[in-house]
N, CA, C and O atoms as a Maestro MAE file, in Angstrom:
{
 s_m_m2io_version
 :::
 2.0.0
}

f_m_ct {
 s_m_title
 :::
 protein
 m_atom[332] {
  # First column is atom index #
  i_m_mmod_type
  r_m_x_coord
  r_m_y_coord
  r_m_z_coord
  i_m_residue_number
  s_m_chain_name
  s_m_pdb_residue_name
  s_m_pdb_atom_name
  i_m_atomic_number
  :::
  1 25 95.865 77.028 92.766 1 A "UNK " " N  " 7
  2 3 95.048 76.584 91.654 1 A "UNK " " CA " 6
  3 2 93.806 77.466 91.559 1 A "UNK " " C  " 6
  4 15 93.051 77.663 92.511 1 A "UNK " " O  " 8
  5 25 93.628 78.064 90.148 2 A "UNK " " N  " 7
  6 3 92.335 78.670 90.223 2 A "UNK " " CA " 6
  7 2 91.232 77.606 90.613 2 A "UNK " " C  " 6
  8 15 91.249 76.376 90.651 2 A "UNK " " O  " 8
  9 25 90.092 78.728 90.937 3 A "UNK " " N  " 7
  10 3 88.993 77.760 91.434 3 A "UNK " " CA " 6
  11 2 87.567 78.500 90.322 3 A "UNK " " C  " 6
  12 15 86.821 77.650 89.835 3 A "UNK " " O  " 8
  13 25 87.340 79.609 90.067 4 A "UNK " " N  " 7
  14 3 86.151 79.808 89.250 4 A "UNK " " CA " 6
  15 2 86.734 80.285 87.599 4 A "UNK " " C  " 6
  16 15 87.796 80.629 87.080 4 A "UNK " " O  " 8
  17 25 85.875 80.146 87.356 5 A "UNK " " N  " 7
  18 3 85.795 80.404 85.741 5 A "UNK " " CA " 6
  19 2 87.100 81.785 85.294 5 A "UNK " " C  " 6
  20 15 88.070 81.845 84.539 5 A "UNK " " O  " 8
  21 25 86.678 82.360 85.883 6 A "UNK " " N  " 7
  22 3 87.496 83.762 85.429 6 A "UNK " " CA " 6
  23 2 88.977 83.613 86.035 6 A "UNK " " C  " 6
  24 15 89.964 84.127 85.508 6 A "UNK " " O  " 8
  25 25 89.002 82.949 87.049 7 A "UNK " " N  " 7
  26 3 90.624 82.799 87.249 7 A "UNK " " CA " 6
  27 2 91.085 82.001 86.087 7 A "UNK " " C  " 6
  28 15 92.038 82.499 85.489 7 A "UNK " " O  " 8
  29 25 90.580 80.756 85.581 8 A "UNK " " N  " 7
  30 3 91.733 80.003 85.239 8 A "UNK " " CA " 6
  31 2 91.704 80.992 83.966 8 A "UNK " " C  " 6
  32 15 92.824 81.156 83.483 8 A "UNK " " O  " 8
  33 25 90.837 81.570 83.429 9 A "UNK " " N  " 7
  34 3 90.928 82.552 81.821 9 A "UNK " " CA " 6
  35 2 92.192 83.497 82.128 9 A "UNK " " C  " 6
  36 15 93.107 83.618 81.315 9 A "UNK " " O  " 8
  37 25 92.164 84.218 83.483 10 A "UNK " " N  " 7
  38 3 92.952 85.482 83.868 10 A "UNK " " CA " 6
  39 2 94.941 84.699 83.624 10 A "UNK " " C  " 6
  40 15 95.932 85.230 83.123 10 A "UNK " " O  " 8
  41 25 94.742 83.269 84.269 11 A "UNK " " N  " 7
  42 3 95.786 82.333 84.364 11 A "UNK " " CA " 6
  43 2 96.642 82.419 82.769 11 A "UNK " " C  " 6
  44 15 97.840 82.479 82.491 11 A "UNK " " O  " 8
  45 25 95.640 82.398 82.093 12 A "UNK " " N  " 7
  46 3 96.022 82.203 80.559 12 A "UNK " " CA " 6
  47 2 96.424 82.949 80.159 12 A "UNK " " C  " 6
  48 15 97.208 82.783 79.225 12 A "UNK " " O  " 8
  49 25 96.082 84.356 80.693 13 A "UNK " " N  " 7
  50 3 95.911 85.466 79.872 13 A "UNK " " CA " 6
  51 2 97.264 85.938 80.378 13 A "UNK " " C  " 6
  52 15 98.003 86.537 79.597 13 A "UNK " " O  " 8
  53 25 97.806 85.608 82.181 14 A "UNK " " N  " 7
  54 3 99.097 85.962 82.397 14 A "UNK " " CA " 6
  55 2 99.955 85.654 81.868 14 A "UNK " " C  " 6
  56 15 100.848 86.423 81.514 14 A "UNK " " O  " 8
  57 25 99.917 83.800 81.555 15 A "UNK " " N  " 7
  58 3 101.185 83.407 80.952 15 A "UNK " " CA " 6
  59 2 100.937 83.919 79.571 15 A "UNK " " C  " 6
  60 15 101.404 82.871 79.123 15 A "UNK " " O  " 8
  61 25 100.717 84.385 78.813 16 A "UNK " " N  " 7
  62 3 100.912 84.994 77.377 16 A "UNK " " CA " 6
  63 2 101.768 85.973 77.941 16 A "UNK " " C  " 6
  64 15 102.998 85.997 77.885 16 A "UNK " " O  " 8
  65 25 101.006 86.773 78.487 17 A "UNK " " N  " 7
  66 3 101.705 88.072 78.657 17 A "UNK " " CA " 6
  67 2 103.027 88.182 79.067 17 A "UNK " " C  " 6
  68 15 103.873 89.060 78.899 17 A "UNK " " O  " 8
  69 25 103.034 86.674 79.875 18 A "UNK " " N  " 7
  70 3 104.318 86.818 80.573 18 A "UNK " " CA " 6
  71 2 105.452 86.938 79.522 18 A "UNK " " C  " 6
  72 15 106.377 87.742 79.636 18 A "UNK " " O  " 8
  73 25 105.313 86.126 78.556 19 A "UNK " " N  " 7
  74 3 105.726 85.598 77.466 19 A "UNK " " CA " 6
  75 2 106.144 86.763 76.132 19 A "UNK " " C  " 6
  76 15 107.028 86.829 75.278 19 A "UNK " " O  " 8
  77 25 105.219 87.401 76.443 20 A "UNK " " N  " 7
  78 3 104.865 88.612 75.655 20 A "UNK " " CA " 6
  79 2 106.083 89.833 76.105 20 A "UNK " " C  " 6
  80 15 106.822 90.404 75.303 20 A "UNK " " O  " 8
  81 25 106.054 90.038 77.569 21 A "UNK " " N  " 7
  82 3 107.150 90.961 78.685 21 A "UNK " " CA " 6
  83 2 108.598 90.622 78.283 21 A "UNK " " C  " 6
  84 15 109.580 91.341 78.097 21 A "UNK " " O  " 8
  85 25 108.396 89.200 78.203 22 A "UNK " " N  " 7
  86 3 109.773 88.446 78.020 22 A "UNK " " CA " 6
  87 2 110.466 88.902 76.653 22 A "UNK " " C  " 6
  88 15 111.654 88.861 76.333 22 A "UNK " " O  " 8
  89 25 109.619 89.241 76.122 23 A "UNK " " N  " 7
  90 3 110.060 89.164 74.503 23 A "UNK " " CA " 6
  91 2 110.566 90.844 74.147 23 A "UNK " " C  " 6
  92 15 111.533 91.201 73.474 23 A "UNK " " O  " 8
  93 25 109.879 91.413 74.623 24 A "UNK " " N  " 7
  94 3 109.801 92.525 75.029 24 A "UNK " " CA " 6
  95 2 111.616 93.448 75.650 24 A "UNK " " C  " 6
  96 15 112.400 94.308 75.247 24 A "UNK " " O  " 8
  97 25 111.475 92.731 76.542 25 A "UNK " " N  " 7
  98 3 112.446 93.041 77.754 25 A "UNK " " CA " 6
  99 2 114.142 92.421 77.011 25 A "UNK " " C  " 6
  100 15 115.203 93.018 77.193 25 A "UNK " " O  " 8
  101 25 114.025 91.404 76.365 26 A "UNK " " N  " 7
  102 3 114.690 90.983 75.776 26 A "UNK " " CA " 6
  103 2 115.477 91.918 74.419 26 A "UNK " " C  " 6
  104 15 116.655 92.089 74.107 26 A "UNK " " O  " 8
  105 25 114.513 92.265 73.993 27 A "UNK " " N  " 7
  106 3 114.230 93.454 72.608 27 A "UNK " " CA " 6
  107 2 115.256 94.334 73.284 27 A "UNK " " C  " 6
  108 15 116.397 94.375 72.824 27 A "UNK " " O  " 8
  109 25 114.864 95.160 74.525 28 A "UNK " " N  " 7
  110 3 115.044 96.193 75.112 28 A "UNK " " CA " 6
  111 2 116.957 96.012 75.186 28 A "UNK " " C  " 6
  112 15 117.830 96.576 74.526 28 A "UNK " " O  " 8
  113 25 117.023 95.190 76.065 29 A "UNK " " N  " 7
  114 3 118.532 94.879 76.512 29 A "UNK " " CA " 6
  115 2 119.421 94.477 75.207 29 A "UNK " " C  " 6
  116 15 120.503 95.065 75.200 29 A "UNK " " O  " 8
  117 25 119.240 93.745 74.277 30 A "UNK " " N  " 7
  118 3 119.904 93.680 72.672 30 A "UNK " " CA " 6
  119 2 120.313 94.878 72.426 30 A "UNK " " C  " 6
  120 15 121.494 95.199 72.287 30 A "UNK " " O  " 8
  121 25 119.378 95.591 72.361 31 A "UNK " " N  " 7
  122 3 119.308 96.855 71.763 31 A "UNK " " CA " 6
  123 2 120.336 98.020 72.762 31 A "UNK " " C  " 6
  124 15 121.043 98.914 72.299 31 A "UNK " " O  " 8
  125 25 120.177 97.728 73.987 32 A "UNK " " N  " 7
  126 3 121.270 98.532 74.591 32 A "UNK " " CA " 6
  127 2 122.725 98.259 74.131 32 A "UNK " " C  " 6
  128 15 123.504 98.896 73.422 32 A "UNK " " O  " 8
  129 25 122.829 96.768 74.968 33 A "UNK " " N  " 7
  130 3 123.903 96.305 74.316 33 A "UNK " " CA " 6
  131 2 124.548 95.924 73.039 33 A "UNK " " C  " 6
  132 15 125.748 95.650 73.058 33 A "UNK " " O  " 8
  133 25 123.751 95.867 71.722 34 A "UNK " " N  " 7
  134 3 124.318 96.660 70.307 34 A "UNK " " CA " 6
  135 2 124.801 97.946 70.449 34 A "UNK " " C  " 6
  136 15 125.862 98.127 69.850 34 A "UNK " " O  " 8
  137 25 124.262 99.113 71.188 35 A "UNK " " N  " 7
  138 3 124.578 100.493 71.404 35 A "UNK " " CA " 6
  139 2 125.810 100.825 71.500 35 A "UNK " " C  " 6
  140 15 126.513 101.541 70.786 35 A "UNK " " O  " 8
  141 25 126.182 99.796 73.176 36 A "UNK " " N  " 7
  142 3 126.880 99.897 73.448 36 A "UNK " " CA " 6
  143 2 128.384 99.581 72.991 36 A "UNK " " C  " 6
  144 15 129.445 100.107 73.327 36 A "UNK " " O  " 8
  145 25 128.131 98.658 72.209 37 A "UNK " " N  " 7
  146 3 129.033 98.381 71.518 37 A "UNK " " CA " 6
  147 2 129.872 98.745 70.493 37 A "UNK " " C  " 6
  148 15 131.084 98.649 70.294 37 A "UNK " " O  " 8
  149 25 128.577 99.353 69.664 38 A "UNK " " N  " 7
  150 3 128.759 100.879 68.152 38 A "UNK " " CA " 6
  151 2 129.666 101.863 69.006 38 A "UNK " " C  " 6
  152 15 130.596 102.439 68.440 38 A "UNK " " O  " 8
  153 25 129.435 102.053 70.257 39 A "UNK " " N  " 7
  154 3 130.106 103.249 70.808 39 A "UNK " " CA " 6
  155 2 131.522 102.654 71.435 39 A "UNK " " C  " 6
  156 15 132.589 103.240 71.619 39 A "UNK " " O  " 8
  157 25 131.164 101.342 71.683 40 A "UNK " " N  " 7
  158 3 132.955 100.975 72.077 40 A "UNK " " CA " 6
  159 2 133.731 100.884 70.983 40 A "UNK " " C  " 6
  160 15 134.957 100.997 70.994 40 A "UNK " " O  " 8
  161 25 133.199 100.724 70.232 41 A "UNK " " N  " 7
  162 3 134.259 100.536 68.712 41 A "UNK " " CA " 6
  163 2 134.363 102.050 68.133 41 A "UNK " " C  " 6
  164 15 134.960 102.421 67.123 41 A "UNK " " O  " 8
  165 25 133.722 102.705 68.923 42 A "UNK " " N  " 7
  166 3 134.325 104.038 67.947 42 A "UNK " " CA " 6
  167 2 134.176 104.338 66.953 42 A "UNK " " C  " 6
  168 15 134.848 105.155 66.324 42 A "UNK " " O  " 8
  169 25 132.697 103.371 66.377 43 A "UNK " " N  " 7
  170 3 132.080 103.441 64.861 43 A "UNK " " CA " 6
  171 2 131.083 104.096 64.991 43 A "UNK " " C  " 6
  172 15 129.953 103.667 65.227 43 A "UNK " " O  " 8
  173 25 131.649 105.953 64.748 44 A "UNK " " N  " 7
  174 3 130.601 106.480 64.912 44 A "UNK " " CA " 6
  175 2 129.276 106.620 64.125 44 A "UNK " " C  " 6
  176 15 128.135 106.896 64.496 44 A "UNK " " O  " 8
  177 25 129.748 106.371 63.058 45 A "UNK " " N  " 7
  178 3 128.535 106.245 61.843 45 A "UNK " " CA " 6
  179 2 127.523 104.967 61.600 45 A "UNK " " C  " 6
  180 15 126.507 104.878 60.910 45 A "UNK " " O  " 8
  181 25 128.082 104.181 62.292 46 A "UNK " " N  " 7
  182 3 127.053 102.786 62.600 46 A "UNK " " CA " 6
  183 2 126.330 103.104 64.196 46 A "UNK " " C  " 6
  184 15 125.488 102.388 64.739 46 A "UNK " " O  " 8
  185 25 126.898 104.324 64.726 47 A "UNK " " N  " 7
  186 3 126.054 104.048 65.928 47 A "UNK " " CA " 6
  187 2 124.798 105.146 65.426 47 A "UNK " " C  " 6
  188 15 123.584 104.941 65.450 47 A "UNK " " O  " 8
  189 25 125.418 106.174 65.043 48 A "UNK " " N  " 7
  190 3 124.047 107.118 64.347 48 A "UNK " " CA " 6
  191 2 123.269 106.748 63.654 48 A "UNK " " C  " 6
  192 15 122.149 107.168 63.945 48 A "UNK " " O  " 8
  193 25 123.338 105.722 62.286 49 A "UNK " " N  " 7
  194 3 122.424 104.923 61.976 49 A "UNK " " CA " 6
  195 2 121.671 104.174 62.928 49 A "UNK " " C  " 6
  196 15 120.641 104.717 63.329 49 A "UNK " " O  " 8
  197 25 121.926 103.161 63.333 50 A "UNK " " N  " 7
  198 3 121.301 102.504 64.591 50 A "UNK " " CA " 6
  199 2 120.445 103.381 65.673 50 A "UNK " " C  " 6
  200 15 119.452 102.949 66.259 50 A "UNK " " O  " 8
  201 25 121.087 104.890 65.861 51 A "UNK " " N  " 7
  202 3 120.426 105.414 67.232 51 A "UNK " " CA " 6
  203 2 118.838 105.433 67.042 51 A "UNK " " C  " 6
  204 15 118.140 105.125 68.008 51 A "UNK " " O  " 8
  205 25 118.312 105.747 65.959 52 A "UNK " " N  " 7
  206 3 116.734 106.217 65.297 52 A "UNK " " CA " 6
  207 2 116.291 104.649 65.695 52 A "UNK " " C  " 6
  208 15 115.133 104.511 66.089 52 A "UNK " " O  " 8
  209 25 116.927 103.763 65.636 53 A "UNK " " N  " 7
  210 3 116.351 101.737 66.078 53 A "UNK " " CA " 6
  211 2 116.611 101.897 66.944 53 A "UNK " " C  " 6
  212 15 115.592 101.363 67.382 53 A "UNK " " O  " 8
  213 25 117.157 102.212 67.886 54 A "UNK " " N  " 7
  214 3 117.658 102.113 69.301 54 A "UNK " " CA " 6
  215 2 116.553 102.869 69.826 54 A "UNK " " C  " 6
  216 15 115.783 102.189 70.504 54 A "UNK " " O  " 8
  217 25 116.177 104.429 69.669 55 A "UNK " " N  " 7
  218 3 115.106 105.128 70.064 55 A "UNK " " CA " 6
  219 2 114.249 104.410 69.854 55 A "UNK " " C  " 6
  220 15 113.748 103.866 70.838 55 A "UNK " " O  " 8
  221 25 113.784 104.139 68.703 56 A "UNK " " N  " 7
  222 3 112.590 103.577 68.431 56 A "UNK " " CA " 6
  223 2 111.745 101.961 69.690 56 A "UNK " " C  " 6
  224 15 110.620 101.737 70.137 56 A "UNK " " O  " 8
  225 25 112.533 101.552 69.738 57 A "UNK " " N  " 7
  226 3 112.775 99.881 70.273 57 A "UNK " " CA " 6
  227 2 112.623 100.694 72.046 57 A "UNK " " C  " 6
  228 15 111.915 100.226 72.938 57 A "UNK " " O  " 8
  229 25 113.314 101.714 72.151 58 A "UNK " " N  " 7
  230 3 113.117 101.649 74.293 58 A "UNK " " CA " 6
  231 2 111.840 102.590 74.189 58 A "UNK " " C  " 6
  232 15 111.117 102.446 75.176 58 A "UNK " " O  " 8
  233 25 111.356 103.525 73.256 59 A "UNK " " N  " 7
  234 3 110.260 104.322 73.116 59 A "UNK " " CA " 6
  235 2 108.885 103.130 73.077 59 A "UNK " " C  " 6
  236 15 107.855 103.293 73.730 59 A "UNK " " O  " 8
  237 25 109.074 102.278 72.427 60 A "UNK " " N  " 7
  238 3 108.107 100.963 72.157 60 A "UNK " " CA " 6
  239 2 107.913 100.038 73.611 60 A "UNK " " C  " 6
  240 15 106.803 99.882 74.121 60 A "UNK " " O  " 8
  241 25 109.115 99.485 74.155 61 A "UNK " " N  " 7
  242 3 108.805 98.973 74.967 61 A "UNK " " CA " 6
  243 2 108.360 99.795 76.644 61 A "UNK " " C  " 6
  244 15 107.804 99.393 77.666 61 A "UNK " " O  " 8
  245 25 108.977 101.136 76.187 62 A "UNK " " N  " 7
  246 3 108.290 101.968 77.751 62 A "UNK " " CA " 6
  247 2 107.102 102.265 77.663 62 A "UNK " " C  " 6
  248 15 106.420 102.158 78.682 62 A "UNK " " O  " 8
  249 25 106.600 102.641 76.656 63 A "UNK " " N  " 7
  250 3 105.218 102.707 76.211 63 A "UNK " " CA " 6
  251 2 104.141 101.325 76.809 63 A "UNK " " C  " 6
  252 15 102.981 101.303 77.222 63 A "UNK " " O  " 8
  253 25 105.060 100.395 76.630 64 A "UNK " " N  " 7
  254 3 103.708 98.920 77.242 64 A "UNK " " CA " 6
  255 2 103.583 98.907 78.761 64 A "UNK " " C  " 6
  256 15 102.600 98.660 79.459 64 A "UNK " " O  " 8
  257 25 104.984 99.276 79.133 65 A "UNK " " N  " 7
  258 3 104.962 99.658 80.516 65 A "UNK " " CA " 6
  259 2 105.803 98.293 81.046 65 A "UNK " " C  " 6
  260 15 105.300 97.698 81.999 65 A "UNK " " O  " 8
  261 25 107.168 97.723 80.426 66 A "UNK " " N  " 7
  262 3 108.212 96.826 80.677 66 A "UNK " " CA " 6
  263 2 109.262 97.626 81.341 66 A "UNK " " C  " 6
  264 15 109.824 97.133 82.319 66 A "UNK " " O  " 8
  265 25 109.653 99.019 80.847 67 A "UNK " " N  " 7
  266 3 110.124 99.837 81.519 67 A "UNK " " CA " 6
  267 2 109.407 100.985 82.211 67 A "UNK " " C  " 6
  268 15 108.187 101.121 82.123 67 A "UNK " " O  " 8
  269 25 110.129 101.746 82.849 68 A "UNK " " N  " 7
  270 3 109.713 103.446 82.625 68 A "UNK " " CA " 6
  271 2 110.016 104.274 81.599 68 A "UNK " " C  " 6
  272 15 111.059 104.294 80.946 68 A "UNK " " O  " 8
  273 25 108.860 105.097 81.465 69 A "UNK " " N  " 7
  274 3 109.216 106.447 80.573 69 A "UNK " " CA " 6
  275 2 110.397 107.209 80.397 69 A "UNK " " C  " 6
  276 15 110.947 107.677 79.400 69 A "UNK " " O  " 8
  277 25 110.745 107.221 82.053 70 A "UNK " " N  " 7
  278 3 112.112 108.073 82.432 70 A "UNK " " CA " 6
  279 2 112.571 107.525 82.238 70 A "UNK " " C  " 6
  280 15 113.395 107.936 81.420 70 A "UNK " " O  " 8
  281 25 112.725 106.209 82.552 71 A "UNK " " N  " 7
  282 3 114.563 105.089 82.554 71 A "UNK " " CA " 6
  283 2 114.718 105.477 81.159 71 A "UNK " " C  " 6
  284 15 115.656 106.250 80.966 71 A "UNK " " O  " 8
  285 25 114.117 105.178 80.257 72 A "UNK " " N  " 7
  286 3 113.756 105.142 78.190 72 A "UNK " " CA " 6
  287 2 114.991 106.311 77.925 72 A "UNK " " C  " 6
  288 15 116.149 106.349 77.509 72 A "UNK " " O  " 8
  289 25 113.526 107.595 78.661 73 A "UNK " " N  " 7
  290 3 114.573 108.674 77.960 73 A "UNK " " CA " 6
  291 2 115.484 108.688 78.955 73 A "UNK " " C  " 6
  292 15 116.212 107.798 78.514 73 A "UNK " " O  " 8
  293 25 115.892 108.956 79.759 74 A "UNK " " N  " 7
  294 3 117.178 108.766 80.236 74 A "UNK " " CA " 6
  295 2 118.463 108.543 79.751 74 A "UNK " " C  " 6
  296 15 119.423 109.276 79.514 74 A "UNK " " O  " 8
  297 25 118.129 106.729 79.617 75 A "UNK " " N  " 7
  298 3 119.084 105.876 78.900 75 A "UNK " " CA " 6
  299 2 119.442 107.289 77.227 75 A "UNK " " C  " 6
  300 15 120.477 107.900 76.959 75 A "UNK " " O  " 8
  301 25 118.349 107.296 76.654 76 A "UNK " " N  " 7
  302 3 118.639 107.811 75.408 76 A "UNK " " CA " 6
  303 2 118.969 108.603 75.484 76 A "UNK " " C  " 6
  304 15 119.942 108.642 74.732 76 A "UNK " " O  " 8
  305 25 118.827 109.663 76.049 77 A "UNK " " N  " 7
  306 3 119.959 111.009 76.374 77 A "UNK " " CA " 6
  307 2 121.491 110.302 76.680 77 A "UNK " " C  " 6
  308 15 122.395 110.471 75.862 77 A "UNK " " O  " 8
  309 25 121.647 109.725 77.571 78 A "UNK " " N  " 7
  310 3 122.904 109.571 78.085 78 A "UNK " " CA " 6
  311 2 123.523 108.852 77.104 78 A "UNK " " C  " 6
  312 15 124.597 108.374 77.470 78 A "UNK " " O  " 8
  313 25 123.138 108.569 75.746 79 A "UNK " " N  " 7
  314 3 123.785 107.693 74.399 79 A "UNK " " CA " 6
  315 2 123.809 108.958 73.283 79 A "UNK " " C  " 6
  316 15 124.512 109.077 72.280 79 A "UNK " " O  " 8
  317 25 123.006 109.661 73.711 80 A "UNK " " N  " 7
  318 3 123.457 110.403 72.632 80 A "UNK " " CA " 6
  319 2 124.008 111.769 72.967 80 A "UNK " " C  " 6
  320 15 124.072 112.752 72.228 80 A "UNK " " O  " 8
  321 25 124.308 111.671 73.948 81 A "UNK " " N  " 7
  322 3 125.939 112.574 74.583 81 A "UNK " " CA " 6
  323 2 127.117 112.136 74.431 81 A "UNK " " C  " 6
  324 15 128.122 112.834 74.569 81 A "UNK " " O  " 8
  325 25 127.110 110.695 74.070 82 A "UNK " " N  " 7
  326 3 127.992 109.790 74.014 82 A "UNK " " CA " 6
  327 2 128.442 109.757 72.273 82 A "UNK " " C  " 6
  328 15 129.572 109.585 71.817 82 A "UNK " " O  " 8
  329 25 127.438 109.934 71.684 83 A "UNK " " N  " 7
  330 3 127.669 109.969 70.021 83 A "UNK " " CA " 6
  331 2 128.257 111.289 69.968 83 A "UNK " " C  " 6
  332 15 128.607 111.766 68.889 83 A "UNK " " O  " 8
  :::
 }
 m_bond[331] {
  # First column is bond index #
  i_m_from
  i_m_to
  i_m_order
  :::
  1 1 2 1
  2 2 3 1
  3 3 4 2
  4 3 5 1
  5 5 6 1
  6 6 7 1
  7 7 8 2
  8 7 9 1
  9 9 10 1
  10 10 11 1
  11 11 12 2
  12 11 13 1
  13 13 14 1
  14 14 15 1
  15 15 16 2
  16 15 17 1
  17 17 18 1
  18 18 19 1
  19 19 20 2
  20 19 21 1
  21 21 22 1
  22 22 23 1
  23 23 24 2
  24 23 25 1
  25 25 26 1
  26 26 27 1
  27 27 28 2
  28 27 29 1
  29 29 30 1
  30 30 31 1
  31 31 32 2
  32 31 33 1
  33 33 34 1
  34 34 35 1
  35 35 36 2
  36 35 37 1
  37 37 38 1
  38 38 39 1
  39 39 40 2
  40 39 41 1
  41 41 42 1
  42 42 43 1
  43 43 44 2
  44 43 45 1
  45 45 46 1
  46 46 47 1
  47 47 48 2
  48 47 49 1
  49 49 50 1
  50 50 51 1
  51 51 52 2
  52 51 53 1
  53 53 54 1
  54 54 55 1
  55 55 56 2
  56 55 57 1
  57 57 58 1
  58 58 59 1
  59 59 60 2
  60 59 61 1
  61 61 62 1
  62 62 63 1
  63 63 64 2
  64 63 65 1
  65 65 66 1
  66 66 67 1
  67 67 68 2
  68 67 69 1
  69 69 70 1
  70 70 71 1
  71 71 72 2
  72 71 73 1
  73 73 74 1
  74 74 75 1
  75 75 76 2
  76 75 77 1
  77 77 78 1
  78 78 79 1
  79 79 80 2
  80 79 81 1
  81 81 82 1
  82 82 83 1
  83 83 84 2
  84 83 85 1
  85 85 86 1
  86 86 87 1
  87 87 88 2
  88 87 89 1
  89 89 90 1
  90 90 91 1
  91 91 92 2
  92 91 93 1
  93 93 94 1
  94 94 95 1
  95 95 96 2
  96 95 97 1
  97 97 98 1
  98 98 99 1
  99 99 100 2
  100 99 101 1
  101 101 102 1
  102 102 103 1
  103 103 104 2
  104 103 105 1
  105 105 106 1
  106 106 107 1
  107 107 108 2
  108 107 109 1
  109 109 110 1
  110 110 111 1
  111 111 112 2
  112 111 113 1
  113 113 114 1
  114 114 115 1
  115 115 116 2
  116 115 117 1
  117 117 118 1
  118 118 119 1
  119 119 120 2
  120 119 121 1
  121 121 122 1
  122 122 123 1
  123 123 124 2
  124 123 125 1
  125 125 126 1
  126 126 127 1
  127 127 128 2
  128 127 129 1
  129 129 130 1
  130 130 131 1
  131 131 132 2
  132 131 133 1
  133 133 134 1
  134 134 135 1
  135 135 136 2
  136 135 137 1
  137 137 138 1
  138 138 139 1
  139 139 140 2
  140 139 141 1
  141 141 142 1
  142 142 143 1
  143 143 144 2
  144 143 145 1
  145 145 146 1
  146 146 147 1
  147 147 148 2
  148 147 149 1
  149 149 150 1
  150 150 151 1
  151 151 152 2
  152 151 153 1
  153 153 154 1
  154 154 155 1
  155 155 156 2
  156 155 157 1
  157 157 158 1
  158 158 159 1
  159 159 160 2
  160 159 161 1
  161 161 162 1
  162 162 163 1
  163 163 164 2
  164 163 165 1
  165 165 166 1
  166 166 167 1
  167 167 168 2
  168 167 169 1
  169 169 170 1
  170 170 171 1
  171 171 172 2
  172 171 173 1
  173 173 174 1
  174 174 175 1
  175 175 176 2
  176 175 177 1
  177 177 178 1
  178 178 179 1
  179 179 180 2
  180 179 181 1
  181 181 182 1
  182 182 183 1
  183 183 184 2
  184 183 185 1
  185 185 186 1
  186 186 187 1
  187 187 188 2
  188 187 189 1
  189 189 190 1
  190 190 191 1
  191 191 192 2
  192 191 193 1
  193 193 194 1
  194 194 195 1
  195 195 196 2
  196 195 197 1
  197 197 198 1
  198 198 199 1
  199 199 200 2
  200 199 201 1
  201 201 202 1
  202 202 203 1
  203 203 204 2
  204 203 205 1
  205 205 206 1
  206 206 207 1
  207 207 208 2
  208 207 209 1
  209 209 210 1
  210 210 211 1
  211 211 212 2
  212 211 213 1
  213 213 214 1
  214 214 215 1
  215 215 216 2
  216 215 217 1
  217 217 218 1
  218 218 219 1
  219 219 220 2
  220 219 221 1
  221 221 222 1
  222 222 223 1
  223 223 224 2
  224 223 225 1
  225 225 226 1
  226 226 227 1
  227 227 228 2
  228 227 229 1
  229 229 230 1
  230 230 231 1
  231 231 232 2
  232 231 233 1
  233 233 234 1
  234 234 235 1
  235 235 236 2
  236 235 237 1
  237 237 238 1
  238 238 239 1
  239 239 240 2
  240 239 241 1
  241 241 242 1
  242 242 243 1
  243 243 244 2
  244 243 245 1
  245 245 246 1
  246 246 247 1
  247 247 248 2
  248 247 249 1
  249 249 250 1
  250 250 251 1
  251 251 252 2
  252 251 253 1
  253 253 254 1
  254 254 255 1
  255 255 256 2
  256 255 257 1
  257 257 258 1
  258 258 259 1
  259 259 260 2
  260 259 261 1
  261 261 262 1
  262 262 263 1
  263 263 264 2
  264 263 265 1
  265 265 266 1
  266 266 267 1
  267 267 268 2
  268 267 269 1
  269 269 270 1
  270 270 271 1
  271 271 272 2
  272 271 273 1
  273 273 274 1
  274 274 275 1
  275 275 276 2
  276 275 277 1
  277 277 278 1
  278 278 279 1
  279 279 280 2
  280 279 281 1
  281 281 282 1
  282 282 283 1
  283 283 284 2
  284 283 285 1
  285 285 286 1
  286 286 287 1
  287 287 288 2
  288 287 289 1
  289 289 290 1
  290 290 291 1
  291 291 292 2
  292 291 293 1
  293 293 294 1
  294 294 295 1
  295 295 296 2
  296 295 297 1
  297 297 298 1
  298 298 299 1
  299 299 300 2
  300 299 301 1
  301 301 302 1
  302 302 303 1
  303 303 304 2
  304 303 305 1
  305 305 306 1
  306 306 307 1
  307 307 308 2
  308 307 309 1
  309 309 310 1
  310 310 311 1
  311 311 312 2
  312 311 313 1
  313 313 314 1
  314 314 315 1
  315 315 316 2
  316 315 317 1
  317 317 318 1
  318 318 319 1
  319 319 320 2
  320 319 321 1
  321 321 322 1
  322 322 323 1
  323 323 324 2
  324 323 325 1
  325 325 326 1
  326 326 327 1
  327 327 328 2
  328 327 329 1
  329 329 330 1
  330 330 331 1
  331 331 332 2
  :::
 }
}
């Protein structure tokens, strides 16, 4: 249990955030797994549309710092070797 002023504020401020990560992280994994899927179906023209949202969405969330930079691009290279 916090005990002075600034903990229980800091308390508050985690669970948002937590909340915030969650939402986040959530975003992140959809978005793989839509990917992944454009590419199991062999629809290549729905996955190239999508890839520019797909970049966009792991570039956004590595940036807050839910992922890494590297994992981001990584992942996105290894999808669009795949297209």
């Amino acid at each position: 249990m916090p005990n002075t002023k600034s903990a229980k504020r800091r308390v508050r401020r985690v669970k948002i955030q937590t909340q915030v990560n969650k939402l986040r992280r959530s975003r992140y994994k959809y978005a793989v797994k839509k990917m992944d899927t454009l590419i199991k179906s062999k629809d290549k023209e729905k996955a190239k549309k999508y890839f520019s949202t797909f970049q966009s969405i792991l570039m956004q969330v590595a940036k807050t710092g839910v992922i890494n930079k590297k994992m981001a691009s990584r992942k996105i290279s290894r999808i669009s070797k795949k297209i």
